[in-house]
Residue, then its C-alpha position, 0 to 999 in steps of 0.5 A: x527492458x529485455x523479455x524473457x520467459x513472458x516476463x520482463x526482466x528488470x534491470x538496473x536501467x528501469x529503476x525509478x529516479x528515486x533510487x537515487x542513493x542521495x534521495x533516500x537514506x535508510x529512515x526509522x522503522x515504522x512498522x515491525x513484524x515478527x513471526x507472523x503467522x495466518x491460517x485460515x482454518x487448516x490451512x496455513x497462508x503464512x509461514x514465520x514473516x518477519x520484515x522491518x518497514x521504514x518511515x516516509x518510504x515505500x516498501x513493495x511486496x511482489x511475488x506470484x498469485x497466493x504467494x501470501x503477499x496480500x494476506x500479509x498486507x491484510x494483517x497490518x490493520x487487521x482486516x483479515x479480523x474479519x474472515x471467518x476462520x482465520x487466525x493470526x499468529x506472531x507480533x506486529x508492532x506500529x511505533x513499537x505498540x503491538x496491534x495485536x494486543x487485546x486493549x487496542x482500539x481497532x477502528x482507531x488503528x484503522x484510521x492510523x493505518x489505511x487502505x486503499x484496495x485493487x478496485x476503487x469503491x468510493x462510496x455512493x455519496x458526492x465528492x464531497x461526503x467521500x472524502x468528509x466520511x471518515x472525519x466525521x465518523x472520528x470526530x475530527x472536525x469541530x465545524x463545517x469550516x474545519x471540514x471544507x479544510x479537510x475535504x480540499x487539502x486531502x483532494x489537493x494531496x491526492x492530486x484530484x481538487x483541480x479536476x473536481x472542484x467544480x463538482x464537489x456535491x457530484x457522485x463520486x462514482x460517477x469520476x473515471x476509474x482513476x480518478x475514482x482511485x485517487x478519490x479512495x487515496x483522499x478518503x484514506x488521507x483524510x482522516x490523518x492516517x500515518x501508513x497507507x496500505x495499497x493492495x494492487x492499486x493500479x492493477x484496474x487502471x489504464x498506463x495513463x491513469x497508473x502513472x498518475x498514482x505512481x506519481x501520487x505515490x512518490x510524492x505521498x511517501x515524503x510524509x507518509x509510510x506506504x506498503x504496496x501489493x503489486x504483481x507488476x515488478x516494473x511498477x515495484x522498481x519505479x515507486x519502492x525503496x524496499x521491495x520484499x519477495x513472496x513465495x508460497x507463503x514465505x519471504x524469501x528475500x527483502x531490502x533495498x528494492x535496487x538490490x532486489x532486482x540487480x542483485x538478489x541473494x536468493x536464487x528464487x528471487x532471481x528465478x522470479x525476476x527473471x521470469x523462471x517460476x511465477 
């Protein structure tokens, strides 16, 4: 990796192994948005988005601070709903369903599309009632045996039951920073979730830590649909197979993340990665 400018240039040779061309071919869109449009109050943070997000991959949204990529994280399940002020404008659809209509269920989109956030806040329960909280509040479970089915295989597939299976009835937050992340990863998948959100899931994290949830995210993308806000271009290169470039409240540029760092179509986009503006 060369420095340059105080940023690191990303190169071909910094892509993950899963930008192996025969590791991902391009999957069914799973989420599609279209004009997208926020303000909050006078002031308008998002400027006409329009991105098609794939199935069973991970798409990246990288780009400056304010540059409008966590606003528009945020309206994929609503959560900009619940600040004052702001409205959303344009179209997104999940599965072909506007999200946005008035019929439409939010607390059940929200267990369809969840989030996990830049710091991680599990709950102030035990290991256990972290990940069997949201099972609970949809009804998911018909019995306790049910449960314990749910707990040990979300925590199994958030990497985290062999660390914490002794300690199930424990506090959650009393498990490492990382450890407390891929705690808040198993709570979201608990409840059968079919994207995952993270908004700079890693950025609270020590290099250990981080590359045990890039991991986890390479292996959770084979089922799931997962967006990523991250300020870290390396990370977008090692886990993304579509990477979207922010700037100002625009997107500038998106497709195939190689393609984005080797070869972007818009010089802002090249200007970013090569560390000229941001």
């Amino acid at each position: 990796m060369d420095m340059l400018a105080g940023k690191v240039k990303v190169t071909s040779q910094t892509l993950g192994s899963n930008m192996n061309p025969t590791d991902f071919v391009d999957r069914p869109i799973r989420l599609t948005a279209r004009d997208v449009t926020v303000h909050y109050g006078p002031k308008q943070a998002l400027h006409g988005i329009s991105i098609d997000i794939p199935d069973r991959a991970v798409t990246s949204f990288i780009g400056p601070s304010g540059c409008g990529k966590s606003t528009f994280l945020r309206c994929i399940n609503r959560m900009n709903d619940t600040i004052e002020g702001a409205k959303v404008g344009g179209r997104i659809e999940l599965d072909g369903q506007d999200i946005y209509a008035p019929d439409l269920d939010v607390v059940e989109l929200r267990a369809r599309i969840g989030m996990v956030f830049q710091k991680p806040n599990p709950f102030p329960k035990s290991i256990y009632e972290n990940v069997a909280y949201g099972p609970k509040i949809h009804g998911i479970a018909r019995n306790k045996a049910d449960m314990d089915e749910i707990v040990i295989s979300s925590l199994r597939k958030a990497g985290l039951f062999e660390e914490v299976k002794d300690r199930l009835n424990e506090p959650g937050t009393g498990l490492s920073g990382g450890q407390q992340q891929r705690l808040c990863i198993a709570r979201a998948i608990a409840v059968g979730p079919e994207v995952i959100l993270m908004d700079e899931p890693c950025s609270a994290l020590d290099p250990i830590a981080t590359a045990i949830i890039e991991e986890l995210i390479d292996e959770l993308r084979e089922n799931y649909t997962i967006v990523i806000v991250t300020h870290s271009m390396q990370q977008a290169a090692r886990v993304s197979q579509k990477t979207a470039f922010f700037h100002l409240g625009n997107l500038i540029e998106h497709g195939d993340t190689e393609d984005i760092f080797t070869n972007p179509v818009n010089k802002q986009t090249q200007d970013y990665i090569m560390g000229r503006i941001g």
